[in-house]
C-alpha positions as CSV (number, residue, x, y, z in Angstrom):
1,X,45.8,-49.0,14.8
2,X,43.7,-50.0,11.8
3,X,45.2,-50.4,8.8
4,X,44.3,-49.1,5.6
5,X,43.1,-51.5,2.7
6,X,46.1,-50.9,-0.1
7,X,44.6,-53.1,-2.8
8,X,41.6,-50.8,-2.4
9,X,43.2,-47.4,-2.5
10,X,45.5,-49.0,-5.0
11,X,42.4,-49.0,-7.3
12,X,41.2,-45.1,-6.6
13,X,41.6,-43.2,-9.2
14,X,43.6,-39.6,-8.5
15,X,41.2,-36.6,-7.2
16,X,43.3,-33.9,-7.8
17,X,45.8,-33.7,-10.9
18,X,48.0,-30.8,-10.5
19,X,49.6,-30.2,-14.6
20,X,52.1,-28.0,-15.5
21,X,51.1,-27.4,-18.8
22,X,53.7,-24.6,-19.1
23,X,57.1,-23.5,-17.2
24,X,57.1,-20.4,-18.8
25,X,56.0,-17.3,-16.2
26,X,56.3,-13.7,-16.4
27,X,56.9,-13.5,-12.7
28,X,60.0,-14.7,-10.8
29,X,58.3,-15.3,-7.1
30,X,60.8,-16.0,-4.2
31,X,59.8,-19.6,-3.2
32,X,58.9,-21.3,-7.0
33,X,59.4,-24.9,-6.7
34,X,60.2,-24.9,-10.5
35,X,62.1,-21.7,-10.7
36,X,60.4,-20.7,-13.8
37,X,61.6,-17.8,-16.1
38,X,59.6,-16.1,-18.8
39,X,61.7,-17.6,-21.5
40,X,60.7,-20.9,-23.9
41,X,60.9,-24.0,-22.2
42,X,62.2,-27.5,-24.7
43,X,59.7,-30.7,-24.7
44,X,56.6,-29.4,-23.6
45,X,53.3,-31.5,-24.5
46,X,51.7,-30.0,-28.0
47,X,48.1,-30.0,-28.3
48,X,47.7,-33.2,-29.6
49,X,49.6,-34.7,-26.9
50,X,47.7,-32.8,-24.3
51,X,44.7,-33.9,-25.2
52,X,46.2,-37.6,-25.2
53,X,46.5,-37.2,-21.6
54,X,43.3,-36.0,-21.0
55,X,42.2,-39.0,-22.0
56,X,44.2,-41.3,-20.3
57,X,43.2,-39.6,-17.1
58,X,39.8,-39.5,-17.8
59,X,40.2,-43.5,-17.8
60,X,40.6,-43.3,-14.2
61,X,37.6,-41.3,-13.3
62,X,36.6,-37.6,-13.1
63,X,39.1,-36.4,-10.8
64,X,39.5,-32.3,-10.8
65,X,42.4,-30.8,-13.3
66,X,44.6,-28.2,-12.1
67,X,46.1,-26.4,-14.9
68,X,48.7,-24.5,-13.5
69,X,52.6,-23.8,-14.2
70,X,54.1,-21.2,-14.5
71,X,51.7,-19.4,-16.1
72,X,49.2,-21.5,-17.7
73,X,47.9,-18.8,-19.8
74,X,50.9,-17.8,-21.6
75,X,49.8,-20.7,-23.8
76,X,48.0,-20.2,-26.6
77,X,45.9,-23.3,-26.8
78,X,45.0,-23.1,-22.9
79,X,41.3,-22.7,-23.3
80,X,41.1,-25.6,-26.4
81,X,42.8,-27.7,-23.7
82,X,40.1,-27.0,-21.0
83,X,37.4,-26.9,-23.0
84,X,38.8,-30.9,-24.3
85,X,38.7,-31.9,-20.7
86,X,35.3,-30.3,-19.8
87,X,34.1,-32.3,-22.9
88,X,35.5,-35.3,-21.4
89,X,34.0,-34.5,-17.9
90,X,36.8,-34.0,-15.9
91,X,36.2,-30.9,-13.4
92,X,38.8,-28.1,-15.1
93,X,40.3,-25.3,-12.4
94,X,43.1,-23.2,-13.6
95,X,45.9,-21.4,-11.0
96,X,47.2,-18.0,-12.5
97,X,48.8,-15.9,-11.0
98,X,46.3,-13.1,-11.9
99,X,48.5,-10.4,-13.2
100,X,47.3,-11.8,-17.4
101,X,43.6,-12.1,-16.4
102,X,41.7,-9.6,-18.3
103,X,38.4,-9.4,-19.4
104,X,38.9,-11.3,-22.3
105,X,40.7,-14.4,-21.3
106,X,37.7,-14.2,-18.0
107,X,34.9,-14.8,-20.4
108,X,37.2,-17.8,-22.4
109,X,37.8,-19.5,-18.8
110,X,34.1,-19.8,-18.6
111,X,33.3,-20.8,-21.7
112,X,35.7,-23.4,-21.7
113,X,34.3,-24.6,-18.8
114,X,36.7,-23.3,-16.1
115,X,35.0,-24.2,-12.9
116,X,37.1,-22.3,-10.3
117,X,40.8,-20.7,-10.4
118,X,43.3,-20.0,-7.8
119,X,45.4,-16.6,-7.5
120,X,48.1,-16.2,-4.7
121,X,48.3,-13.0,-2.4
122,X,51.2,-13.3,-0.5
123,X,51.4,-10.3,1.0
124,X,48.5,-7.8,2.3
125,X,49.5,-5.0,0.6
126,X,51.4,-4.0,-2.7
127,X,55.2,-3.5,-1.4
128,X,54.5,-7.2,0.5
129,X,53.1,-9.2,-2.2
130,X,55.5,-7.9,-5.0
131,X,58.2,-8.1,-2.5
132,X,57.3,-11.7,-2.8
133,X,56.4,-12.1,-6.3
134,X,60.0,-10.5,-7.5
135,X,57.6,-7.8,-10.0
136,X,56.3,-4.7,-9.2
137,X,52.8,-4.2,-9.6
138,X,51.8,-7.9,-9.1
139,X,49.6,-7.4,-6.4
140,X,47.6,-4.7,-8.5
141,X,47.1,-6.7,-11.4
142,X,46.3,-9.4,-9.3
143,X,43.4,-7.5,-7.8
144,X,42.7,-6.7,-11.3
145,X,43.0,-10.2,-12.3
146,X,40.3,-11.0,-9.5
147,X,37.8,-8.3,-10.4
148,X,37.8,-9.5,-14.0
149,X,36.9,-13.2,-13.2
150,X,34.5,-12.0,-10.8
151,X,32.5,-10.1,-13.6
152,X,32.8,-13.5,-16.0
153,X,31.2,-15.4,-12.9
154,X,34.4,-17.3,-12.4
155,X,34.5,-18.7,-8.6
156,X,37.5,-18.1,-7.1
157,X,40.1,-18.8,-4.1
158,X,43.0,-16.8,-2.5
159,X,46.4,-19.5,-2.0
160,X,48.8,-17.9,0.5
161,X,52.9,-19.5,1.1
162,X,53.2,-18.9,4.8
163,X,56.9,-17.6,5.7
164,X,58.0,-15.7,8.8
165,X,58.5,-12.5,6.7
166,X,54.6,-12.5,6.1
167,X,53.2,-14.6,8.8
168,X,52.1,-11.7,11.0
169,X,50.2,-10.2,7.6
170,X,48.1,-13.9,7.4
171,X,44.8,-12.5,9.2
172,X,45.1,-9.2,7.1
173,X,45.1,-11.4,3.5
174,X,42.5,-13.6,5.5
175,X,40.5,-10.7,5.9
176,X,41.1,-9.2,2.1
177,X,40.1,-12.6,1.1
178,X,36.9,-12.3,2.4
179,X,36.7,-8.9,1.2
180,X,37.1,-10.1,-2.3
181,X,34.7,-12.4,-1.9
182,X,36.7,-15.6,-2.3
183,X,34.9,-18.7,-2.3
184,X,38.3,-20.4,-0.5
185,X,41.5,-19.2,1.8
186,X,44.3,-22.0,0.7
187,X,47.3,-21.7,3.2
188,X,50.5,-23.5,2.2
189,X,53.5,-24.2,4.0
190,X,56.8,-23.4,2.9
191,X,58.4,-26.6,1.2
192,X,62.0,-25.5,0.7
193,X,62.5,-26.9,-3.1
194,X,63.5,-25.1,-6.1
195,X,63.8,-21.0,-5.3
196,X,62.4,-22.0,-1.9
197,X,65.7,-23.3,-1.1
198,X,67.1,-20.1,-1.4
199,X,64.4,-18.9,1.5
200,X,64.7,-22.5,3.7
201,X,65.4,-19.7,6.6
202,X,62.3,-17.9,6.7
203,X,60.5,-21.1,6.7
204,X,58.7,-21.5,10.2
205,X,60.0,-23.9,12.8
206,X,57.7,-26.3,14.2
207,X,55.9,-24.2,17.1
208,X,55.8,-21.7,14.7
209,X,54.3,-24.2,12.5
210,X,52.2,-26.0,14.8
211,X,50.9,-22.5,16.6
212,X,49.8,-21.1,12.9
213,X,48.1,-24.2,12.2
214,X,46.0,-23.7,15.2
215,X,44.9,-20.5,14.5
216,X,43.6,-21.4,10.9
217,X,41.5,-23.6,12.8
218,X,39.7,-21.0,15.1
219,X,38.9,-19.1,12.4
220,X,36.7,-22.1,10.7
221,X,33.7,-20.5,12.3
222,X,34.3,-16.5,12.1
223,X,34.4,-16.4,8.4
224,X,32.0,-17.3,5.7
225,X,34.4,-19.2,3.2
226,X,36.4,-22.4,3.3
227,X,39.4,-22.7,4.7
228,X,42.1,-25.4,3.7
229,X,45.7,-26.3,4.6
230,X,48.1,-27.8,2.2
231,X,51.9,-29.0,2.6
232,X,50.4,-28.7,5.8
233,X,49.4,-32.0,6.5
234,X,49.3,-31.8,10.6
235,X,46.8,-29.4,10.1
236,X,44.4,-32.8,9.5
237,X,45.5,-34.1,12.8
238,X,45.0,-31.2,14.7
239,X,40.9,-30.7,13.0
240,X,40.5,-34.1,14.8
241,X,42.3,-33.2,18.3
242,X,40.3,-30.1,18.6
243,X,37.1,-31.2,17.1
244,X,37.3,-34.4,20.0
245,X,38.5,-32.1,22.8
246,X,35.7,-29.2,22.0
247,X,33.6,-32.3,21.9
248,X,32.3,-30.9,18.7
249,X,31.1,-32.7,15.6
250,X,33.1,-31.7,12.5
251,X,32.4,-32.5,8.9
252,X,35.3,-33.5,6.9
253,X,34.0,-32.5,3.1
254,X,35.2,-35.6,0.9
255,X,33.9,-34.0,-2.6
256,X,34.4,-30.7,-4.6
257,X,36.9,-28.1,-4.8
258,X,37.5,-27.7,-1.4
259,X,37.8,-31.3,0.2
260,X,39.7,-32.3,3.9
261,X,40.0,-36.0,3.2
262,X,43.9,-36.1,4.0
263,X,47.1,-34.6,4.9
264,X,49.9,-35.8,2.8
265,X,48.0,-37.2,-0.7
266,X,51.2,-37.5,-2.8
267,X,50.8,-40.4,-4.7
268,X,47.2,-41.2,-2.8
269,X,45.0,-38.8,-3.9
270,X,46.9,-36.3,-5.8
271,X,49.7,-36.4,-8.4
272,X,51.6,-33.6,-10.7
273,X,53.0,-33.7,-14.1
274,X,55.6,-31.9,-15.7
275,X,55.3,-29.6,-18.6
276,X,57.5,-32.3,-20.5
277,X,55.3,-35.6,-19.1
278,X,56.8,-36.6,-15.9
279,X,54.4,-37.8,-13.4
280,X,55.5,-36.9,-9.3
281,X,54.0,-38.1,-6.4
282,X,53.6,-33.9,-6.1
283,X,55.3,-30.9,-7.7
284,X,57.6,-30.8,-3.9
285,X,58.9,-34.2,-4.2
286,X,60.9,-34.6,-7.2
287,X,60.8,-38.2,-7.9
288,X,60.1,-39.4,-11.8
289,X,57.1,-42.0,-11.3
290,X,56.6,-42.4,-15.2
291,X,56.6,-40.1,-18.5
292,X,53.4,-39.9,-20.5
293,X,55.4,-39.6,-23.5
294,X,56.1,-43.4,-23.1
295,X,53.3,-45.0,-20.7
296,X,49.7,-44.0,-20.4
297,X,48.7,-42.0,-17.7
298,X,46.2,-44.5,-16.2
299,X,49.1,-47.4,-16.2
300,X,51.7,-45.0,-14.4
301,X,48.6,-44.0,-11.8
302,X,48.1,-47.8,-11.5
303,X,51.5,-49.5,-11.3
304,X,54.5,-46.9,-10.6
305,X,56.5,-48.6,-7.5
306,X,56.7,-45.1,-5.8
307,X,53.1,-44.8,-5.6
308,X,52.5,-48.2,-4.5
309,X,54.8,-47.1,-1.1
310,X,53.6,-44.2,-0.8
311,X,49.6,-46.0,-0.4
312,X,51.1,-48.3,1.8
313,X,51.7,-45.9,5.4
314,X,53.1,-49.1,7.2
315,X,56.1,-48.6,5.6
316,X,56.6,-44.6,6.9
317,X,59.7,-44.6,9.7
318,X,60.3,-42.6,12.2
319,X,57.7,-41.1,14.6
320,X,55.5,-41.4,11.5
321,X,55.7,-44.9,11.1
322,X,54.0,-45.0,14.9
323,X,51.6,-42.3,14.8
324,X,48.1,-42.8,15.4
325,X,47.5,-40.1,12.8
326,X,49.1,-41.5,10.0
327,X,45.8,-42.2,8.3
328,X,44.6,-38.5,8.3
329,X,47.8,-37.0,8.1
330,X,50.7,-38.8,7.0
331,X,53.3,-35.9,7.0
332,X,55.1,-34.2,4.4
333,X,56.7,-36.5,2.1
334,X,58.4,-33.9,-0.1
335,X,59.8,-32.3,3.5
336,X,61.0,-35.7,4.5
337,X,62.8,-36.1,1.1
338,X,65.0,-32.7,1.8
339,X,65.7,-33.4,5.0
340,X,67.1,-36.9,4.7
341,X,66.9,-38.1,1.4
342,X,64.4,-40.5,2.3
343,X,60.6,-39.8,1.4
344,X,59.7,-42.2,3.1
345,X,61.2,-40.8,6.8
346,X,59.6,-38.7,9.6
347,X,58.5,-35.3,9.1
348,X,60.8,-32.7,10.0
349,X,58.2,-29.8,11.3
350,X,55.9,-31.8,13.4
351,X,55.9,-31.5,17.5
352,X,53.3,-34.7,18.2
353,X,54.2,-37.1,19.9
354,X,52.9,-40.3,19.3
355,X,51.1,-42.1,22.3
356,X,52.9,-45.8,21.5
357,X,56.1,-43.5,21.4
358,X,54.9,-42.0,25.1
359,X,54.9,-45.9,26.6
């Protein structure tokens, strides 16, 4: 097995930073990780401070800024934040959840330099989605939401939480998705944190798992729009396996908004921070890696101990630990955490066998 050059990757800067600029949302979906309420949350970042960290990240390259939540635009200063960034030159993407997107706030997102946002449909139809979303109507101001940022020429993508009470519906959003004309189907997989705990049961098992994974793949070349797995991170191992047994030649994207570099990038790739500062190997994995209110962003990226394990994948145990895929795949950190208590163990939801565990 060839192993991966730490000091290098220990020197990347993040490509995706997933902020929580607000907890504060006017919807109260099943699975939240942060079990946000629409009431005023204590201690988070004021402009000033916001802009701070946008340039202490900025010191570690360009990577893309998720502003997301809650419901990043139930704060007021939203678009002087992304337009700060965009000045800056870091790549500014916004995830609503589309029931506040009007044609108002549309043309702000692009004037501020907005480059793509995210809304969820997690049902295909109204009594599914809302089911989901805990408000009724949510799915048709969704829509609304979409039709709105279409008109401001606001790319956008569909994100979908697979459970098993709206697996079967998956090729019916897949299909609205491309309807819409989404530039992106994002499916995630159920980590059982926050609300989600409450809903750990209608997570799928692993055949479930492994089975859905598969057919996200065949549909890579029967619609016209990208298609990417997170909290999903077998879903890298199996584009290789098929791609080598269909003797095919695939092309794993390593730039822009939708890239397949890696399963698992917690830590790697990929970091969250709270609406109060703390920075998480992800917003699934509750583990306090540093607060921006006391240490630069940059020096938390660069030095926190967590990170440092989670960039080194010698140290993963369990059937991980062995696994010829660790590279590309890596499991689910934040799923090992719940399961054991140890981030650093096996992935609960994974079938594959390893071929050194085979001998």
């Amino acid at each position: 097995m060839t192993n991966i050059n730490h000091n290098k990757e220990k020197n990347k800067g993040p490509r995706l930073v997933a902020w929580e600029v607000t907890k504060r949302c006017n919807l109260s979906c099943i699975h939240c990780r942060a079990s946000a309420e629409n009431i005023s949350y204590e201690g988070e970042l004021d402009t000033k401070a916001s802009f701070r960290l946008l340039d202490e990240i900025s010191k570690t390259g360009s990577p893309i800024i998720i502003l997301t939540g809650g419901e990043p635009l139930l704060r007021s200063d939203i678009f002087e934040i992304a337009q700060y960034g965009t000045d800056k030159g870091l790549k500014m993407v916004m995830a609503p959840n589309g029931t506040l997107v009007n044609k108002i706030n549309a043309k702000k997102m692009a004037e501020s330099g907005i480059k793509r946002i995210s809304i969820s449909i997690d049902g295909a139809s109204e009594k599914e989605h809302d089911g989901f979303r805990g408000v009724h109507g949510a799915f048709a101001a969704a829509l609304e939401g979409i039709r709105c940022a279409k008109d401001a020429g606001i790319e956008f993508q569909i994100n979908t939480t697979i459970t098993t009470a709206n697996l079967k519906q998956i090729p019916q959003i897949l299909e609205l998705a491309v309807k819409l004309g989404a530039a992106a189907h994002h499916i995630f997989l159920l980590v059982p944190t926050g609300r989600g705990k409450y809903i750990a049961d209608t997570g799928l098992d692993p055949v479930e798992y492994e089975r859905t994974l598969n057919w996200f793949y065949d549909q890579r070349d029967k619609v016209d729009l990208q298609l990417k797995a997170t909290c999903a991170p077998h879903y890298y191992r199996i584009l290789r396996q098929r791609a080598h047994r269909e003797g095919k030649t695939v092309s794993f994207a390593t730039h822009g908004m939708d890239a397949v570099t890696r399963g698992c990038l917690g830590g790697i790739g990929f970091c969250f921070i709270s609406h109060k500062g703390v920075v998480k190997p992800c917003g699934f994995l509750n583990l306090n890696c540093g607060d921006v209110t006391k240490v630069p962003f940059d020096e938390i990226w660069a030095n926190s101990e967590t990170f440092k394990t989670l960039r080194n994948y010698n140290l993963l145990k369990g059937k991980c630990g062995i696994c010829e895929y660790q590279q590309v795949c890596g499991g689910c950190r934040a799923r090992a955490f719940e399961a054991s208590g140890d981030y650093l163990e096996e992935e609960p939801l994974c079938t594959y066998i390893p071929k050194t565990a085979k001998k």
